[in-house]
C-alpha positions in Angstrom: 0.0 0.0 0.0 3.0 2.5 0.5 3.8 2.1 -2.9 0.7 4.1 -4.0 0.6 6.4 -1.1 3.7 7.3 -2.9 2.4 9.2 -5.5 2.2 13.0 -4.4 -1.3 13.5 -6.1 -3.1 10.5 -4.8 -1.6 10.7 -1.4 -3.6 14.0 -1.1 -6.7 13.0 -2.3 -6.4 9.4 0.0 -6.2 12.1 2.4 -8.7 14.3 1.5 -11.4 11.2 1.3 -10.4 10.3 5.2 -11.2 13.7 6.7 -14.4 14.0 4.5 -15.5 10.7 5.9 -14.6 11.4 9.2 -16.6 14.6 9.4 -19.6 12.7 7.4 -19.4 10.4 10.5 -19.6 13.1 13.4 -22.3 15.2 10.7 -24.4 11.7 11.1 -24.4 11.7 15.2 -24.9 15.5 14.9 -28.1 15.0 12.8 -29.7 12.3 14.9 -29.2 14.6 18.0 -30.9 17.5 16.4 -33.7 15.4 14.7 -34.3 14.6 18.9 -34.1 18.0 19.7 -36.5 19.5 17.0 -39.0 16.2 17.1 -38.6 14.1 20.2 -40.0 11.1 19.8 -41.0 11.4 16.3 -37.1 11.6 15.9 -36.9 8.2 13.9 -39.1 9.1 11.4 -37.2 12.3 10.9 -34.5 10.8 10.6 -35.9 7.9 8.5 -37.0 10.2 5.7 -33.7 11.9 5.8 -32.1 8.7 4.5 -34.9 8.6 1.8 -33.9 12.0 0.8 -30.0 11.2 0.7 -30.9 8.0 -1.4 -33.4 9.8 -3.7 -30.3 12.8 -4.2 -28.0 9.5 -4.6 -30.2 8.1 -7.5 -31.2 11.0 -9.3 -28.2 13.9 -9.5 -25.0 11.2 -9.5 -26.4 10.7 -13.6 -27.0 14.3 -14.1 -23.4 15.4 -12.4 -21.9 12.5 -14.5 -22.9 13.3 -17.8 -21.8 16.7 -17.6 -18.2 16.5 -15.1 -15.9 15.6 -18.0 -16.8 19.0 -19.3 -15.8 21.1 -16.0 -12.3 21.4 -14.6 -12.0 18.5 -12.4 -10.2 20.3 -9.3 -12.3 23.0 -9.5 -15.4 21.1 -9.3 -14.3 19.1 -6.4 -13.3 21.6 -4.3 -16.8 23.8 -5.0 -18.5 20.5 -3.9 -16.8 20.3 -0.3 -17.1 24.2 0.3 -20.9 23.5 -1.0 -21.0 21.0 1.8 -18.6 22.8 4.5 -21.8 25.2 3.9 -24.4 22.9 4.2 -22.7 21.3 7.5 -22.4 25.5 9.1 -25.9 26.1 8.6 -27.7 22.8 9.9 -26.8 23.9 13.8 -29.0 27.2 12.9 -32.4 25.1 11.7 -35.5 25.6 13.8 -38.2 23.8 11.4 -37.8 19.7 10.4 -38.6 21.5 7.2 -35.1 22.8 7.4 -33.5 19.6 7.6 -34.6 18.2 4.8 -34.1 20.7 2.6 -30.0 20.9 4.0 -29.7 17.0 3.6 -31.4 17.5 -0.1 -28.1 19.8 -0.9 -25.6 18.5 1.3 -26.7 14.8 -0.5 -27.0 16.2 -4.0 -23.3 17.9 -3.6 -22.1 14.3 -2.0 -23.6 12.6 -5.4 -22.0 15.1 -7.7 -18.2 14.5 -5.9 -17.9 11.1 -5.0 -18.3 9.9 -8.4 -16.3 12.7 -9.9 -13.5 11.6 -7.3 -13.9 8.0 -7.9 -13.6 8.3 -11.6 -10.1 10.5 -11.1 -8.2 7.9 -9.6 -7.6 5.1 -12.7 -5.9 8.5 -14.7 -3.9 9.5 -11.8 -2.7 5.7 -10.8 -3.5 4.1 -14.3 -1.1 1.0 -13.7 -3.7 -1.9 -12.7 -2.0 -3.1 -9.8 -1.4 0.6 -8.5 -5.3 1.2 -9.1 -6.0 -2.0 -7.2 -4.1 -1.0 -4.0 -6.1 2.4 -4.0 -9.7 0.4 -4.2 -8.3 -1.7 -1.5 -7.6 1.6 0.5 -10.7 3.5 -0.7 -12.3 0.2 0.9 -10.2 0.0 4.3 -11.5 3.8 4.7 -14.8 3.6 4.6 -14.6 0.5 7.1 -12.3 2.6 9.3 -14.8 5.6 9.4 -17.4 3.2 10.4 -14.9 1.9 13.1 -13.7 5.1 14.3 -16.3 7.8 13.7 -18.5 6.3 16.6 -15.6 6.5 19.1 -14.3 9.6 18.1 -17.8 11.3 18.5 -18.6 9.7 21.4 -15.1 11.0 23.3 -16.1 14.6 22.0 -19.4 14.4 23.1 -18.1 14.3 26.8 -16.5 18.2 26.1 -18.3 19.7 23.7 -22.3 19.9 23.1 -23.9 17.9 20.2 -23.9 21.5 18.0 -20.3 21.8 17.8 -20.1 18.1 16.1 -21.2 20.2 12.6 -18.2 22.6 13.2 -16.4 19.6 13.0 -18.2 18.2 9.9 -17.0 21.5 8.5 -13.1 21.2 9.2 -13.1 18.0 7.9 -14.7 18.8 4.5 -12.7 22.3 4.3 -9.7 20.0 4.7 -10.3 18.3 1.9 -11.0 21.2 -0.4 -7.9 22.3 0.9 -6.0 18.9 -0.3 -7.5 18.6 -3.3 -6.4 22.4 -3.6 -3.0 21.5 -3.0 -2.5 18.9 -6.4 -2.6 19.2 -10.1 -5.4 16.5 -11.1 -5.3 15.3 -14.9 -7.3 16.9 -16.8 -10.7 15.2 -18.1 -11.3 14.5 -21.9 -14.4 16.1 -23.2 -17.3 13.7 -24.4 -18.4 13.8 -28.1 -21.5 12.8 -27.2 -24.2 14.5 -28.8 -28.2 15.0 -28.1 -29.9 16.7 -25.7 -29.9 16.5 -21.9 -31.6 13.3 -22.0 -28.9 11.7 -23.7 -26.4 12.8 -22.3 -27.5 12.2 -18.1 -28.5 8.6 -19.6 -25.2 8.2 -21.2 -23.5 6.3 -18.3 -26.4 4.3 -17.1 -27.0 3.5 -21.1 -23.6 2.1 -21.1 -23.2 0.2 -17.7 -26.7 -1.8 -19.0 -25.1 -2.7 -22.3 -22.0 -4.1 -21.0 -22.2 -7.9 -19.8 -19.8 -7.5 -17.4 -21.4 -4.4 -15.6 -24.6 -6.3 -15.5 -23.2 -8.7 -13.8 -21.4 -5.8 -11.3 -25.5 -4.5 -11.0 -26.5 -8.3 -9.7 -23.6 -8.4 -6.9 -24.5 -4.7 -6.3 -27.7 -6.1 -5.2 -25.8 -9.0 -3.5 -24.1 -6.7 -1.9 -26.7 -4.5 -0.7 -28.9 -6.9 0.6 -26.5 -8.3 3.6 -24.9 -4.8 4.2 -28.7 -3.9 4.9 -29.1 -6.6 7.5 -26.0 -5.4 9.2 -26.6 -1.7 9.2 -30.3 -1.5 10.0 -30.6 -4.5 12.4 -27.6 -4.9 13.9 -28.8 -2.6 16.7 -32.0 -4.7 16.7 -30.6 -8.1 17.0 -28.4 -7.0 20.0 -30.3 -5.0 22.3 -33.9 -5.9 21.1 -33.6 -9.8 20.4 -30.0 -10.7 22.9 -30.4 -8.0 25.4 -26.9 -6.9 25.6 -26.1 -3.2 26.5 -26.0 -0.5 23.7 -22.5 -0.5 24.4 -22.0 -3.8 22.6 -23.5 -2.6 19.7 -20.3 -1.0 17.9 -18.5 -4.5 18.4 -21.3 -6.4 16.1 -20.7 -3.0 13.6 -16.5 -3.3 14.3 -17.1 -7.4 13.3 -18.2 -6.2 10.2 -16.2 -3.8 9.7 -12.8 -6.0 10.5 -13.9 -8.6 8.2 -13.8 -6.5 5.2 -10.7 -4.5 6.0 -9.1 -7.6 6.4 -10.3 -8.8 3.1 -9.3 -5.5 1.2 -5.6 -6.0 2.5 -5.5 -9.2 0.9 -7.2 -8.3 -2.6 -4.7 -6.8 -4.0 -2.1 -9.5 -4.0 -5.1 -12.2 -4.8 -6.4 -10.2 -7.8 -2.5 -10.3 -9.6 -3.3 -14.7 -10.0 -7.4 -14.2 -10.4 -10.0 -12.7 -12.3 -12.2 -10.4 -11.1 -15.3 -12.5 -11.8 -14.6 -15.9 -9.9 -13.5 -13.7 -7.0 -16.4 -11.3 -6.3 -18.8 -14.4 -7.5 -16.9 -15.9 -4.5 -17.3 -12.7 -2.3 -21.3 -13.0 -3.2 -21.5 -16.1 -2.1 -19.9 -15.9 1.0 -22.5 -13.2 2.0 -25.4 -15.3 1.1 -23.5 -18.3 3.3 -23.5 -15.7 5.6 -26.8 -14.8 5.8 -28.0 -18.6 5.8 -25.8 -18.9 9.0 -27.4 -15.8 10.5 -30.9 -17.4 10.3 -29.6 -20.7 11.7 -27.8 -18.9 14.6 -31.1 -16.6 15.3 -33.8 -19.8 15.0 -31.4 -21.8 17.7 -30.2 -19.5 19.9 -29.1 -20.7 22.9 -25.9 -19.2 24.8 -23.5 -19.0 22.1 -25.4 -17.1 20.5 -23.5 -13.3 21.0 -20.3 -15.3 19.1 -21.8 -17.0 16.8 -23.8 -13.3 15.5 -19.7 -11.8 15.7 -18.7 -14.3 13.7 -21.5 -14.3 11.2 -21.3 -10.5 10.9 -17.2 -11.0 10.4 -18.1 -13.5 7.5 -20.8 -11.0 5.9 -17.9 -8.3 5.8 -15.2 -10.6 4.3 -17.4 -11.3 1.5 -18.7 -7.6 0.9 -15.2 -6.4 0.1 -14.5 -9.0 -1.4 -17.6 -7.9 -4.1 -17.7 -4.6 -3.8 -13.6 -3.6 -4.0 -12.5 -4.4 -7.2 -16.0 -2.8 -9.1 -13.5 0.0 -9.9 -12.0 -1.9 -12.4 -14.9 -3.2 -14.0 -15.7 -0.3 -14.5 -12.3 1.4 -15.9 -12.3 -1.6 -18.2 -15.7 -1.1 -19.7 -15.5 2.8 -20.2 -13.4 5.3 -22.0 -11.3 8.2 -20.1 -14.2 10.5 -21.5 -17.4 8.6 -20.7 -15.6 7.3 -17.5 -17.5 10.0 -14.8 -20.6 9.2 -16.7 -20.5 5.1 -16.0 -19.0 5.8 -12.2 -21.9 8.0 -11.6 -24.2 5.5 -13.0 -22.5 2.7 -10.5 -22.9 5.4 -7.8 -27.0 5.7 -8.5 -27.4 2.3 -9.6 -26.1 1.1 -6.6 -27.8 2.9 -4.3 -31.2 1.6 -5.8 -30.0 -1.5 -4.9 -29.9 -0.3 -1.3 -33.3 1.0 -1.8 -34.7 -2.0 -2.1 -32.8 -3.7 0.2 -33.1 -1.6 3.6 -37.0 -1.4 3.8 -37.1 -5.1 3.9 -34.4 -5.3 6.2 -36.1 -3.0 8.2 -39.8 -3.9 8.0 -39.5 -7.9 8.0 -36.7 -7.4 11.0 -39.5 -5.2 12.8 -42.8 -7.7 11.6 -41.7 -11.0 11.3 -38.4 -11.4 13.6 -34.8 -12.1 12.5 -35.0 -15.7 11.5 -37.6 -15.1 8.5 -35.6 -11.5 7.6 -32.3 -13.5 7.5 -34.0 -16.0 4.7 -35.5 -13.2 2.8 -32.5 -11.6 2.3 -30.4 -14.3 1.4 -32.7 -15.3 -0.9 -32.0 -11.5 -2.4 -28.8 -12.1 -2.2 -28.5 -15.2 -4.3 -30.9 -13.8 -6.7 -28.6 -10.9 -7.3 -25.3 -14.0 -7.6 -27.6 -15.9 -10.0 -28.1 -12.4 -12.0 -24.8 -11.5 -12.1 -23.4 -15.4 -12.8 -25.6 -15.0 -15.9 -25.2 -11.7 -17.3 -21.3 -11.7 -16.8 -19.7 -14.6 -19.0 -17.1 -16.7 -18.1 -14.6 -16.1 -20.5 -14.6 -12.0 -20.5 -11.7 -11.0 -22.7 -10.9 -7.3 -23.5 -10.5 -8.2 -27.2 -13.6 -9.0 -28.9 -14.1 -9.7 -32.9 -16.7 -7.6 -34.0 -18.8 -6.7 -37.5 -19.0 -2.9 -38.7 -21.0 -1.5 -41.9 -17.6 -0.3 -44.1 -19.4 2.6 -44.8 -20.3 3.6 -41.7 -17.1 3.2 -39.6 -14.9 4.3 -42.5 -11.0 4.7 -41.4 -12.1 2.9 -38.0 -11.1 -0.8 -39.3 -7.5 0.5 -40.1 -7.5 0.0 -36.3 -7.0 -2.8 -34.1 -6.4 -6.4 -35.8 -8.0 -6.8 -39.1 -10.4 -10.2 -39.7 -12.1 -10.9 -42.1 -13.5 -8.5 -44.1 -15.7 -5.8 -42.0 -14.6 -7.6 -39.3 -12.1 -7.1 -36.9 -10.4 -7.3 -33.1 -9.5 -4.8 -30.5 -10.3 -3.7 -27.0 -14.1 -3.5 -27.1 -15.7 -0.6 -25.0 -19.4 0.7 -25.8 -19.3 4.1 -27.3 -20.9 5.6 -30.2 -19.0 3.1 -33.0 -20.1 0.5 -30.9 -23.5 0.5 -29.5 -24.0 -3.0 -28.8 -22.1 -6.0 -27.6 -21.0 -8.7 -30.3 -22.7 -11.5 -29.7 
């Protein structure tokens, strides 16, 4: 990993993704306490349709954003999205109405959706070796895991100095900081798109060419994979250990830190095991460990008995080893399947596409764990889970070469079959990426 951290540019912006996580974490205690203060005991469902909001901003302006960010100077944009949400953060300690709230989270979500994507797609053209790249997933992965490990504690020790309100000043340092790093480097610069048509087109570029490639298809089913067991473990894991085992509330970050563990550990070791394996066997195999996991989960909560606490640890370890192990190499899938000019375009489109996966997944997780008890919601989501295996076992074939044989109309791709290895006649081979000489996948 030091190899990477190396590089100057992508040091920075490593950095600049921690401190905007770690203020994302104290800005979600923060809200939670004011969603009490304002509403009381109606706090839940203030705080339940503010994670509807931040989904809805998720699905809808990541496409939007991404048709248009290979147009705008990258560093530029970034840095106007922090500041947007540095803003955002200052003015949430100031709201008097729930009103407020939701209309903050709407812009601090839709700025969130416009960057991560942006900063996601930058990283292949500032590390564009493939094992380089693949150590920076693997640290991408470890951070988010270690702002769910740390955030908690770290607000928690604040909390005994400093009142609840302060936590947003904090939320604002961190995402300051990170305008400030990304500030600090010279990012390459983005290509800009020939795409033509009209807004329409353009927003439904990325998502147009995520659902025409066979391999992204299959990234959408293990999205859904994925999000189905991360759903048990962020919405019920609270449930299952105070409601169902009647531990202390304390206890509750160890299920979270099981989790979390499990798939730091895993995203250490990626890197080495993707130089001898393909991507597909691997995150088929991380897939399939969370559905195993999930299977386990119902056994463990239809037995109980009094190893139960361990057994939930260990089940919620096994859940996290698989979910890196699916959801850390998507980013190259995705640099594979795209262009450096449609590439913000078909990151976005992961971004939103994945979070309808989530969607779907946490009102199950959240209604069947609350109606029907934690056996039955551990089945229903496995079965989601190996749905979204079988999906993406399907749509993503076997053998998955970059090179693909492919027809063209001579008159229409005129001066195009000079390139890449000539076939037969209007035929020939080369690295095969959907764009606008090649709107469909040879069969």
């Amino acid at each position: 990993m030091s190899i990477v951290l190396s590089n100057r540019t992508y040091r920075h912006l490593f950095l600049a993704q921690v401190v905007a996580l770690l203020g994302t974490g104290m800005l979600t205690v923060a809200l939670g306490l004011l969603a009490y203060q304002l509403a009381g005991a109606q706090a839940g469902s203030v705080l339940g349709t503010a994670l509807a909001i931040k989904m809805i901003a998720y699905v809808l302006i990541a496409p939007v954003v991404g048709a248009y960010a290979n147009r705008l100077p990258r560093r530029a944009f970034l840095v106007t999205m922090d500041l947007v949400r540095a803003g955002v953060a200052l003015s949430l300690p100031f709201v008097t109405q729930v009103w407020e709230i939701y209309v903050l989270i709407f812009m601090l979500q839709s700025a969130s959706a416009a960057f991560t994507p942006t900063f996601q797609a930058t990283i292949p053209d500032v590390l564009p070796d493939e094992k380089d790249y693949t150590r920076a997933l693997s640290l991408s992965r470890m951070a988010y895991d270690m702002e769910n490990l740390l955030s908690p504690m770290l607000t928690a020790a604040l909390l005994t100095v400093i009142s609840f309100h302060w936590l947003f000043g904090g939320t604002v340092v961190g995402f300051i900081c990170s305008a400030a790093l990304v500030v600090s480097v010279r990012l390459p610069r983005a290509g800009g798109s020939a795409t033509t048509g009209g807004i329409f087109t353009k927003t439904f570029r990325g998502i147009s060419i995520y659902l025409r490639t066979p391999r992204l298809r299959g990234l959408l089913g293990l999205n859904l994979a994925a999000a189905a067991a991360s759903s048990m473990v962020i919405v019920n894991t609270v449930v299952y250990v105070q409601a169902r085992l009647g531990r202390p509330a304390s206890d509750v970050p160890l299920g979270l830190a099981a989790f979390g563990f499990g798939s730091m550990l895993m995203a250490l070791v990626l890197p080495k095991l993707l130089e001898s394996r393909a991507d597909r066997p691997v995150m088929l195999l991380g897939a399939a460990v969370m559905t195993f996991g999930l299977v386990v989960g119902a056994i463990v909560a239809a037995v109980g008995g009094p190893y139960e606490w361990p057994a939930f640890l260990l089940t919620w370890l096994v859940i996290g080893l698989g979910y890196s192990t699916t959801l850390t190499p998507s980013g190259r899938l995705l640099k594979r399947s795209a262009h450096a000019d449609d590439r913000p375009a078909v990151f976005a489109a992961q971004f939103s596409l994945s979070h309808v996966c989530w969607l779907i997944a946490y009102p199950i997780a959240g209604t069947l764990g609350s109606l029907l008890g934690m056996p039955i919601t551990f089945v229903v989501l496995a079965i989601v889970a190996a749905a979204g295996l079988g999906a993406a076992a399907l749509s993503w074939p076997s053998e998955d070469p970059d090179a693909l044989e492919h027809p063209h109309d001579p008159d229409a791709a005129r001066g195009h079959l000079v390139d890449g290895e000539q076939a037969t006649p209007g035929r020939h081979r080369h690295v095969f990426i959907i764009d606008d000489q090649h709107p469909k996948w040879p069969n």
